[in-house]
N, C-alpha and C positions, 0 to 999 in steps of 0.2 A: 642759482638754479631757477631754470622758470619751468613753472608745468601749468597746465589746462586742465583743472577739474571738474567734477558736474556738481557738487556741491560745496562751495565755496567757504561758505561759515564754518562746516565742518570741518575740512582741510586748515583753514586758521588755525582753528580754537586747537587742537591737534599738533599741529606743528610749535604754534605758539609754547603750549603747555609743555614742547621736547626742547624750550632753549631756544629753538627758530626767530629770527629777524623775518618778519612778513610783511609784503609791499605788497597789498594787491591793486591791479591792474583792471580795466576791462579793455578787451582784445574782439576783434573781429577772424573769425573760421570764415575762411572763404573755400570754399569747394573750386577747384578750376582745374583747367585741362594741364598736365605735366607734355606743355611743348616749349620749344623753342619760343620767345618773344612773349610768353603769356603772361609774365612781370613786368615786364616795360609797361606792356597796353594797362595792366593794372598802373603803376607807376604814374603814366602820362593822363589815364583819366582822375584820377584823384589831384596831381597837381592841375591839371585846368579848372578845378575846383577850389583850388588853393587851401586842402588836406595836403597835410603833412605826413609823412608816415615816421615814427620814433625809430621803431623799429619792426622788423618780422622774422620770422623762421619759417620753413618748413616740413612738412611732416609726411613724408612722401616716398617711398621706394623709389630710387633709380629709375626703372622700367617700368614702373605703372602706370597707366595711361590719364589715371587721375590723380589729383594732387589735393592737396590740403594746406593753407598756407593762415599763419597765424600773424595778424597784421597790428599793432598797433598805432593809432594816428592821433593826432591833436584834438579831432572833431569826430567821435563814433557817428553821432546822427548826421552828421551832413554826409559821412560816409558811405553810410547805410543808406542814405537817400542818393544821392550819386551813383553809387553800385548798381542799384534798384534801377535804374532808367538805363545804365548801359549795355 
């Protein structure tokens, strides 16, 4: 199971203490428009920066014009810096 929490130590210490196997991650929330082609253009900017992305999901209703996509990559900051200028 992966989830996105707002307080993280908590959710451990919590899960930990129920038996839970806990792997935490840090992930990037990207806000982006829910159209056609708006993963690729994420995709291709990150590779010409040579970010990798592990994995992602996202978190988005079908028909909502906005999206939410939860990205894991090799490099947060170069991410986050890359993101930032495109």
């Amino acid at each position: 199971v992966r989830m996105v929490v707002d307080d993280p130590q908590t959710a451990i210490w919590l899960l930990e203490e129920n038996g839970a196997m806990v792997v935490e991650d840090e992930v990037l929330l990207i806000d982006s428009n829910n159209k056609p082609g708006g993963l690729a253009e994420l995709a291709r900017t990150l590779g010409k920066a040579e970010v990798n992305i592990e994995y992602l999901y996202c978190a988005t209703a079908p028909k909502s014009r906005k999206g939410l996509l939860v990205v894991r990559v090799d490099d947060v900051n170069k991410a986050l810096e890359v993101l930032k200028k495109a």
